[in-house]
N, C-alpha and C positions, 0 to 999 in steps of 0.2 A: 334844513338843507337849502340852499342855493342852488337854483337851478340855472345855467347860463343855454338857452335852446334857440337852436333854428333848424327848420325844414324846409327838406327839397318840397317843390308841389307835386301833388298827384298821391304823396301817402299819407298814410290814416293819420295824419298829429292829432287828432282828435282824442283816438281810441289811448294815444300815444302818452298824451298830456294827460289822462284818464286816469294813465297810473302811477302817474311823476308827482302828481299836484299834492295828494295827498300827505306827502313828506316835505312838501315845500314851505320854507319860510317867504322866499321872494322871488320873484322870477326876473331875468332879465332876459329880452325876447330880440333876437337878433337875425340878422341873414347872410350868412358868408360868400365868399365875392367870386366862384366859380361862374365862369360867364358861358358853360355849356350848361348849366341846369339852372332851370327857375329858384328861387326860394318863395315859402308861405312868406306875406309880408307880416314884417315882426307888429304891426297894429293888426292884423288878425289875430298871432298869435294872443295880443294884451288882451285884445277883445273876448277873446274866448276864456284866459285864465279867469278874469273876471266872472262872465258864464259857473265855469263850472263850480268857481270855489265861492258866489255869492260876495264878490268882493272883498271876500276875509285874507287872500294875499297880494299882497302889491306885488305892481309887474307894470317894467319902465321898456320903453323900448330903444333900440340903440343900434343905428345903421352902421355902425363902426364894430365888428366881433372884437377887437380887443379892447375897446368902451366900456363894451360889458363885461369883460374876464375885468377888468380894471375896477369898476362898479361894485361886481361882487367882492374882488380880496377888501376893497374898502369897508362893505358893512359885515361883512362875515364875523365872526368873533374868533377865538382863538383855535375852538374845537368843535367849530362847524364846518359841515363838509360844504365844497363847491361842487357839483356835477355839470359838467358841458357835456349837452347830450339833444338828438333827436337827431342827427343829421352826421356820416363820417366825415362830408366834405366843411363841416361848422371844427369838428373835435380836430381835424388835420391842419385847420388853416393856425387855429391857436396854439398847437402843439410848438410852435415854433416860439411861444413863450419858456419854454422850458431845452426846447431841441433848436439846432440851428439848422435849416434846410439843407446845409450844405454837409455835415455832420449826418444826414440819415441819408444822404445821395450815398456818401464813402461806406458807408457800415452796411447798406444795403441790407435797413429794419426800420418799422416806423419809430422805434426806442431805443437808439443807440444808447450805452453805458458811455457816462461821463467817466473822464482819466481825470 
């Protein structure tokens, strides 16, 4: 699995990363651009995959959240999953790789149904 992660500061990523990493083939560690909340900086996040998995997964960091969503579909394979996770305000900002902002203002749902 592909992990695409960033977190707000103040919560556990730790505990977080704890139970992601395990299923991880690669991480890509990023920070999305909400300018009312902090993000964990994504070279703590590297630093820490590092830590916990003994350097057995690679993990790039990438200041740009659609870098990384880009990054991942690049080395994925065909039937491997991506996960963007750790943070709503990381999964919200990239949803609009698939949603159009304007598209979940009208339908008033974070997953409007394509017509």
């Amino acid at each position: 699995m592909h992990l695409v992660i960033g977190f707000s500061e103040g919560k556990d990523y730790i505990s977080m990363m704890r139970m992601a990493l395990p299923f991880a083939a690669r991480v890509y560690a990023t920070s999305f651009q909400n300018t009312m909340h902090q993000c964990v900086s994504p070279g703590a996040i590297v630093e820490e995959v590092k830590w916990q998995t003994g350097n057995r997964v690679p993990a790039n960091m990438y200041l740009d959240t659609h870098e990384a969503l880009s990054a991942a579909f690049k080395n994925a394979r065909a039937k491997d999953a991506i996960l963007i996770t750790g943070s709503f305000y990381l999964a919200g900002e990239l949803r609009a790789h698939w949603y159009a902002e304007g598209s979940v203002v009208r339908a008033r749902t974070g997953f409007p149904r394509h017509s």
